[in-house]
C-alpha positions in Angstrom: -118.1 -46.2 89.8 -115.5 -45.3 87.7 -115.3 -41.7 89.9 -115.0 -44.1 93.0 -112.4 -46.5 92.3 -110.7 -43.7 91.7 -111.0 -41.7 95.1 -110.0 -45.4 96.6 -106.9 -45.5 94.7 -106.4 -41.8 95.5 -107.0 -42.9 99.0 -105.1 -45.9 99.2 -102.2 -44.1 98.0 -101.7 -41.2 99.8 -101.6 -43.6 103.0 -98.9 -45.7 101.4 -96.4 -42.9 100.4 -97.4 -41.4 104.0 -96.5 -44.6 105.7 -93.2 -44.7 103.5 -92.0 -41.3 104.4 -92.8 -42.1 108.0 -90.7 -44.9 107.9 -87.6 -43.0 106.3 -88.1 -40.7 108.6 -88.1 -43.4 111.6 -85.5 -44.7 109.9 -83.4 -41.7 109.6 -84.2 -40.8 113.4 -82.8 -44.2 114.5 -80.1 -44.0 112.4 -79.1 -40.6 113.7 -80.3 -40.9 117.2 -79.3 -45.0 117.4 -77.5 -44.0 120.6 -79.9 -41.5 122.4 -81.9 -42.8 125.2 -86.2 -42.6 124.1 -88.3 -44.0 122.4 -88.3 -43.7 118.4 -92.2 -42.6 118.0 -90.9 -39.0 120.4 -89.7 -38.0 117.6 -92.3 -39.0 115.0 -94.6 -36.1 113.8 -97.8 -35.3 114.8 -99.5 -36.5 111.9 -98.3 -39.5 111.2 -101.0 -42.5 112.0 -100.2 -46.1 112.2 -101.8 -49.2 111.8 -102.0 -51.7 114.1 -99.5 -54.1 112.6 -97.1 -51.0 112.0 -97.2 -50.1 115.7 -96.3 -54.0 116.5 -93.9 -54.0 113.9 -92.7 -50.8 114.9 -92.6 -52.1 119.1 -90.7 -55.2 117.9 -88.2 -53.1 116.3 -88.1 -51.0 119.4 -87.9 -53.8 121.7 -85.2 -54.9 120.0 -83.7 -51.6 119.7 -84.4 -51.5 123.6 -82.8 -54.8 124.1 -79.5 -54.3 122.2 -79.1 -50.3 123.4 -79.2 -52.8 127.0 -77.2 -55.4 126.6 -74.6 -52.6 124.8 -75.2 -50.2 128.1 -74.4 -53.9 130.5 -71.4 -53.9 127.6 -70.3 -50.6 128.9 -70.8 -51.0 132.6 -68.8 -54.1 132.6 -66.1 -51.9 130.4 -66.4 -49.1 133.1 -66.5 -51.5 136.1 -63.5 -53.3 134.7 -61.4 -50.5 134.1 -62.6 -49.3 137.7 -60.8 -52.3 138.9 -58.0 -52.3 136.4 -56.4 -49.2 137.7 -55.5 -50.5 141.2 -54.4 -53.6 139.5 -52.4 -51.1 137.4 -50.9 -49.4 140.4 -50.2 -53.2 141.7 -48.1 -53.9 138.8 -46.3 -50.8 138.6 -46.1 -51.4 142.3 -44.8 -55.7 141.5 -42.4 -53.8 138.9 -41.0 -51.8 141.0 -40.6 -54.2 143.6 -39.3 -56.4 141.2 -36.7 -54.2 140.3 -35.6 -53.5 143.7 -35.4 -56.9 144.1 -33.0 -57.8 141.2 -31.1 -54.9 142.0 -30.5 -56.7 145.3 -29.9 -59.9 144.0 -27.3 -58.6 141.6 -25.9 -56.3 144.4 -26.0 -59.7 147.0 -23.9 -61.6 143.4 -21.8 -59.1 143.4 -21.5 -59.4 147.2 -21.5 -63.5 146.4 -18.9 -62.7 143.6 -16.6 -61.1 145.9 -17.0 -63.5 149.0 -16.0 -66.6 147.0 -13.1 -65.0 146.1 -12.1 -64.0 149.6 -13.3 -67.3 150.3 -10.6 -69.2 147.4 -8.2 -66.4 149.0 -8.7 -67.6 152.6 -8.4 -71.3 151.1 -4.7 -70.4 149.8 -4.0 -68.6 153.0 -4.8 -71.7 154.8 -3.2 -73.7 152.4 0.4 -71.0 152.8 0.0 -71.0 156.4 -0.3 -74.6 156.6 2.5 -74.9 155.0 4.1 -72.2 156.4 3.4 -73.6 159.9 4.7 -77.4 158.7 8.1 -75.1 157.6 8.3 -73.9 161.1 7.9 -76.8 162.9 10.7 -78.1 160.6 13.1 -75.5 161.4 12.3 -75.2 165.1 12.8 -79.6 165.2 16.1 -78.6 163.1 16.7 -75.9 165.8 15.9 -77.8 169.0 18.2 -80.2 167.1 21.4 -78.3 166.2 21.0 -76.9 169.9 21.4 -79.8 171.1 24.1 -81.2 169.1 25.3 -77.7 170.2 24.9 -78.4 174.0 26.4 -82.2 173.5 29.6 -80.6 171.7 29.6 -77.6 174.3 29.8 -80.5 176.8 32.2 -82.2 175.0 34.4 -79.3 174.7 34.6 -78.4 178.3 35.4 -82.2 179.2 38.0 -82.1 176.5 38.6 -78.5 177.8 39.4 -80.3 181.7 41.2 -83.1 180.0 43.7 -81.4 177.9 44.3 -78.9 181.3 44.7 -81.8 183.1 47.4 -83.6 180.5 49.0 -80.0 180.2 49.5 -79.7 184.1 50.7 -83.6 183.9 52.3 -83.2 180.7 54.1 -80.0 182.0 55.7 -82.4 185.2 56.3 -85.4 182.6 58.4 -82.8 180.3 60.0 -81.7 183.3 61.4 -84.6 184.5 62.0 -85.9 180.9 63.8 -82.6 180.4 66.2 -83.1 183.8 66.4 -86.9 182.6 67.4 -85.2 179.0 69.5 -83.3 180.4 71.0 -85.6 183.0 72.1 -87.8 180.3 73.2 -84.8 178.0 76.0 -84.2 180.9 76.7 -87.7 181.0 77.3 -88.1 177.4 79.5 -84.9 177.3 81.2 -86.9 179.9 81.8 -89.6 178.2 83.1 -87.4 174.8 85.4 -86.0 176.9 86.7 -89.0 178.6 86.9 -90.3 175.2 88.2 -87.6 173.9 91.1 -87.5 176.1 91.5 -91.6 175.7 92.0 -91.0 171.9 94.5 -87.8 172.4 96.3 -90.6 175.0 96.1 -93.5 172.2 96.9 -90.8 168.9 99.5 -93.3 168.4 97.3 -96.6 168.2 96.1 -97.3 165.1 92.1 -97.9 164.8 91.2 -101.3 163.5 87.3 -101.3 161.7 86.4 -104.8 162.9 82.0 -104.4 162.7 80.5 -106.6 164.9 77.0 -107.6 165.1 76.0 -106.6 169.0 78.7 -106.3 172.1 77.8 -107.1 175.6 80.6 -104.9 177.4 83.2 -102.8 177.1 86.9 -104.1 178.4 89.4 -101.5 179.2 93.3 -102.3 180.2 92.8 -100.2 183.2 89.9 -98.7 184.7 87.5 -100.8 182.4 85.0 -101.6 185.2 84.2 -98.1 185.9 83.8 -97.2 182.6 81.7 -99.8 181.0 79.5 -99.2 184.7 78.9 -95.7 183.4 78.3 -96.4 180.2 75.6 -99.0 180.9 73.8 -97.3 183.0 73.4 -94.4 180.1 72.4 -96.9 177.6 69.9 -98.2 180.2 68.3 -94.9 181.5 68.3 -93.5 177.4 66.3 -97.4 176.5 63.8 -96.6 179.2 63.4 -92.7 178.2 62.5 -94.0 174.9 60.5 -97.0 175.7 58.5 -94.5 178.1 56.6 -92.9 175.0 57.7 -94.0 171.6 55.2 -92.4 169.3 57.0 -88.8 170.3 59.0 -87.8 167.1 60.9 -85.5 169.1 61.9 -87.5 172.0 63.1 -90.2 170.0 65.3 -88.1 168.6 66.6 -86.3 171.6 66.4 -89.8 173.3 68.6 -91.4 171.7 72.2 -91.4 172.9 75.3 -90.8 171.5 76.3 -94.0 171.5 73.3 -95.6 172.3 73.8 -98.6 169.3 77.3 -98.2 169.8 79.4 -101.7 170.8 82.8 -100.6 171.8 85.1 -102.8 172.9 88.8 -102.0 174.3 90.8 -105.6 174.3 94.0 -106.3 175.1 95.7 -108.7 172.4 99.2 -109.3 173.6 100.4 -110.7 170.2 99.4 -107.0 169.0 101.0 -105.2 171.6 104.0 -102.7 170.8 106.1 -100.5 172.6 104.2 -97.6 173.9 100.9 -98.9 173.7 99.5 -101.6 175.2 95.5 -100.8 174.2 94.0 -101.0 171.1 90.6 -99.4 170.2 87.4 -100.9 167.8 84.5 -98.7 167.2 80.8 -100.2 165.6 80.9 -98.2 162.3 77.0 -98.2 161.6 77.1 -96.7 166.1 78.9 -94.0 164.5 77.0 -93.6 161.6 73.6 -93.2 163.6 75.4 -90.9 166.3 77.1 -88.6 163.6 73.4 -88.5 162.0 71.7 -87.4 165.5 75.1 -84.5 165.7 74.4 -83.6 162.1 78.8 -84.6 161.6 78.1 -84.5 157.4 82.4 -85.4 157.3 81.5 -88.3 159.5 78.4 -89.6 158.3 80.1 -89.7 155.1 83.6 -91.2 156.4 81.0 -94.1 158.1 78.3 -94.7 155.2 80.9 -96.8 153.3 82.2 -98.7 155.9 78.4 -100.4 156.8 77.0 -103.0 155.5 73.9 -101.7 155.0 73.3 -97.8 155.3 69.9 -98.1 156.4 70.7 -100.4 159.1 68.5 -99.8 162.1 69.5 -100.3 166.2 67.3 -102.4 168.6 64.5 -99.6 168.5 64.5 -99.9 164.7 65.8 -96.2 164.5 68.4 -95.9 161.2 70.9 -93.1 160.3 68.2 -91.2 158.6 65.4 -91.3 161.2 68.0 -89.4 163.6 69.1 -87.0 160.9 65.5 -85.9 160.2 64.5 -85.1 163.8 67.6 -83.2 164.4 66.7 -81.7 160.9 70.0 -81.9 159.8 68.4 -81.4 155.5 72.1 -82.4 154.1 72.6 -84.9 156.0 69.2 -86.3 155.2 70.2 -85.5 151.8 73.4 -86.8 151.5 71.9 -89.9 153.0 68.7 -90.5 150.7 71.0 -90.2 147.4 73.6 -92.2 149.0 70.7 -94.8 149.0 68.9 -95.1 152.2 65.8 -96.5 152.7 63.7 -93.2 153.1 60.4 -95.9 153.8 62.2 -98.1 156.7 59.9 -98.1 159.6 61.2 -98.2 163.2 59.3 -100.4 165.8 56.2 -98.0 166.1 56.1 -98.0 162.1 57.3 -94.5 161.8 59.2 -93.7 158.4 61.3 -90.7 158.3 58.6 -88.5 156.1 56.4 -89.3 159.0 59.2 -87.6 162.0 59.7 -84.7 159.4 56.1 -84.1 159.0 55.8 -84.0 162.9 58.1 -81.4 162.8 56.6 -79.7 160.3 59.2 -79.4 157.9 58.5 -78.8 154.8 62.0 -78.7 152.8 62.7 -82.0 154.9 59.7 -83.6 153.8 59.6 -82.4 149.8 63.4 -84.2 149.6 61.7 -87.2 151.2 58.8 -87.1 148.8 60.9 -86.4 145.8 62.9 -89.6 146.6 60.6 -91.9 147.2 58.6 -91.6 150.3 55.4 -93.8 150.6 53.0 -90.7 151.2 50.3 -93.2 152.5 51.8 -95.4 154.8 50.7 -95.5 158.2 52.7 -96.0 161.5 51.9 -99.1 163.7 50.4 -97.5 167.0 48.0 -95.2 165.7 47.6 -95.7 162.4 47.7 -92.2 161.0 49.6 -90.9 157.8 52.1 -88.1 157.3 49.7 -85.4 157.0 48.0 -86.7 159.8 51.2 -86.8 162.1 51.7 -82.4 160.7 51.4 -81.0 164.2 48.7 -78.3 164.4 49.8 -76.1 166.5 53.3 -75.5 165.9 54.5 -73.2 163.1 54.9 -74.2 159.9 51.8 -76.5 159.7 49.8 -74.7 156.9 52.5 -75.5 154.1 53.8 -78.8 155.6 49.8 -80.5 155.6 49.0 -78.7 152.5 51.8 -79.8 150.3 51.1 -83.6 151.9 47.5 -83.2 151.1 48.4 -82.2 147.6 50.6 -85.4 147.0 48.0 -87.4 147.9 45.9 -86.4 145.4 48.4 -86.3 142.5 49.6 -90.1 143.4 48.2 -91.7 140.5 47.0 -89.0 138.9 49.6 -86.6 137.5 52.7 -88.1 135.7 49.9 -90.2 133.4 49.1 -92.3 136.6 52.5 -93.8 137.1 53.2 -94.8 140.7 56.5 -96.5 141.5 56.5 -99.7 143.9 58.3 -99.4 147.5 58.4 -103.0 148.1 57.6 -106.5 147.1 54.4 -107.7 147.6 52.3 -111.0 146.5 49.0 -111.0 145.0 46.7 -112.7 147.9 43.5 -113.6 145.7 43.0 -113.6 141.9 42.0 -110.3 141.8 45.3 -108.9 142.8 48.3 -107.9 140.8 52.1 -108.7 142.5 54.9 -106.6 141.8 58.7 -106.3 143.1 59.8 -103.3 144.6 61.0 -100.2 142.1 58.6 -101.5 139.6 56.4 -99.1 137.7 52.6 -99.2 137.8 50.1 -97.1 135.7 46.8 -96.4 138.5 43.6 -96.9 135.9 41.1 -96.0 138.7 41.4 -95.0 142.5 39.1 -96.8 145.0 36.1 -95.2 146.8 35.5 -96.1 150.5 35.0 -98.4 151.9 37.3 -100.1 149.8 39.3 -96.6 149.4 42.8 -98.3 150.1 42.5 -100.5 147.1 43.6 -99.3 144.0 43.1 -100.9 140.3 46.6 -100.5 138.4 48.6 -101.9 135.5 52.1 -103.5 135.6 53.0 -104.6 131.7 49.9 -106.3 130.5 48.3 -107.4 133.9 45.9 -105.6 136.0 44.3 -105.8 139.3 44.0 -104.3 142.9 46.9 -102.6 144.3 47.4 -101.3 148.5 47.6 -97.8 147.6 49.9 -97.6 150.7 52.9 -99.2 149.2 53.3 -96.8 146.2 55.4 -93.2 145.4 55.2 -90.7 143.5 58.9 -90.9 142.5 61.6 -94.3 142.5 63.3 -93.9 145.4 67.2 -94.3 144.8 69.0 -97.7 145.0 71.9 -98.3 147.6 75.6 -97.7 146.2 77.1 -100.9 145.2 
């Protein structure tokens, strides 16, 4: 019994290590052959025997060995399907990528393009902007031109019809100086008649003294013998020299030539018998201020200044208003003028169109004549009474001398009450006519604190002692003008 138990033991154990070494061995086969295809008991020797449980165990294991080697071989299909349809999705991408890149590489390119038109675009803007402009700048100049040619056309039109009109005065003024000039001259012959006639009367009468007996106007002149025919001549010179005049009396120059020699002269030729002597029965009076005017017109200096004293009144005018000094200046006789204006003339008396003597010299353009009227006296703004113009507006354009003549007028006006501190010297009385105006006497001296601007440009605001206030500019001089000879 004791033998027996033993070979059970003996037999129960070699079973046990056997079964443990076969499942090492199972073990170490699975382990190294875990991803083989088979079955694990292939490789399981020949004598290795199993139980029944073993084998179930052993199929379980299997199974599940079976059933995991699956479900990692679905794992890999599913890997290798998916990266069988991962590479054209691959190519897709690389294919979008590229796409994509082509596309922003067109959208910057179209920016750029963008970039580039909305800057020709804000450049067009200020084109149109400079050519509007531009084109509102040439319709200005082309209304300015159409315009100017218009004003042109209307003075173009003007100046032919003043073109037709001064031809037609020239042709009528040429047959109006031609007569004039035979009327001129027609009484020129008759007045060298007359000198003559008288001249031989006072060679007949050298022994008869003259008697200076003024008179205030004559009607006639009385003669012992052969009166009538005389005094019928004579009239009929006065009256064809007062129509001559009266014909156009703004003319400077044909007042002065107009004028006769005797044409404010009152003779008168009486017969007194309580005066009579042997010899001579006639006695001779002549009008000294006639003389005066006549020797003026001749430019007789030696008789102008034999006659000045024996006037009344040296700047005595006849019935036109014409004195001494208006004749002397449009012969242009510049000492007699002289010799009258510091003798004490009035250099401002107006005749009966309002013309002073600076206004005949500066028709005549005479400058020396019209500095020696300025420098005693003349009123440089006064105006005549027909048309209203000054001395430099009476400086006749077109005749020599006018440059100097208007410039040298032009240049006193602007110096009256300006140069010498202001001071302007009064030419005549005058009364203020509202509050606002300051009176003053003739040869006073006034201080000009500011010249008028138009419209009220005649008006000027002066100074006379310690009163001020508005002032006609016209009745002012740059110098005092001298005072008559007592």
């Amino acid at each position: 019994m004791g033998a027996k138990g033993m070979e059970i033991d003996i037999r129960s154990k070699k079973p046990l290590n056997r079964r443990i070494d076969c499942l090492r061995y199972t073990l170490t086969s699975l382990t190294v052959s875990s991803g083989e295809q088979g079955f694990i008991g292939d490789s399981l020797p020949y004598f290795v025997e199993f139980s029944l449980w073993e084998l179930q165990d052993i199929a379980t294991r299997q199974k599940g060995l079976i059933e995991s080697q699956r479900r990692i071989l679905l794992a890999k299909e599913m890997r290798l399907r998916r990266l069988k349809l991962g590479r054209p999705r691959t190519n897709q991408i690389a294919a979008e990528n590229e796409i994509l890149k082509r596309l922003r590489e067109r959208v910057e390119k179209q920016e750029l393009e963008l970039g580039k038109l909305r800057g020709l675009r804000g450049r067009t803007d200020d084109d149109r902007r400079c050519n509007g402009t531009l084109t509102s700048d040439l319709d200005s100049v082309r209304a300015l031109r159409d315009e100017k040619e218009r004003e042109m056309e209307f003075l173009v039109a003007m100046a032919e019809d003043l073109e037709r009109t001064k031809e037609r005065q020239r042709v009528g003024g040429y047959r109006i100086t031609s007569q004039r000039q035979e009327e001129i001259n027609s009484i020129n012959r008759r007045i060298a008649d007359l000198q003559d006639r008288l001249q031989r009367k006072r060679l007949e009468c050298s022994g008869v003294q003259a008697v200076n007996d003024p008179q205030e106007k004559n009607e006639e002149i009385d003669t012992l013998e052969g009166g009538s025919d005389g005094a019928a001549r004579l009239s009929e010179v006065l009256s064809v020299c007062t129509s001559f005049n009266s014909a156009n009396p703004s003319r400077t120059g044909e007042k002065c030539e107009s004028d006769p020699l005797f044409g404010n002269c009152d003779t008168q030729v009486v017969l007194r018998k309580d005066n009579l002597k042997k010899g001579s029965g006639r006695r001779v009076s002549f009008d000294p201020l006639a003389l005066l005017l006549d020797a003026a017109l001749e430019g007789e200096l030696e008789l102008v200044m034999q006659t000045v004293s024996q006037v009344s009144d040296p700047s005595g005018a006849n019935d036109e208003g014409i004195t001494a000094l208006h004749n002397a200046v449009c012969a242009g006789h510049l000492e007699v003028v002289r010799f009258l204006v510091e003798f004490g003339c009035d250099v401002n008396a107006q005749d009966g169109d309002g013309w002073m003597p600076l206004h005949c010299a500066a028709s005549c353009n005479n400058l020396p004549m019209v500095r020696l009227l300025v420098e005693h006296g003349a009123c440089i703004y006064a105006r005549t009474l027909t048309d209203h113009e000054t001395a430099a507006e009476k400086c006749e354009e077109d005749e020599d001398g006018f440059d100097g003549c208007f410039q040298y007028l032009c240049s006193v006006q602007e110096e009256l009450g300006v140069s010498r501190k202001g001071v302007v010297y009064a030419v005549c009385n005058y009364s203020a006519r509202s509050s606002d105006e300051l009176s003053f006497a003739d040869g006073d001296s006034l201080v000009v604190l500011r010249k008028g601007e138009e419209p009220d440009g005649e008006w000027w605001w002066a100074r006379l002692e310690d009163k001020e206030g508005y002032t006609p500019r016209n009745l002012f001089g740059l110098y005092p003008r001298v005072r008559p000879r007592q």
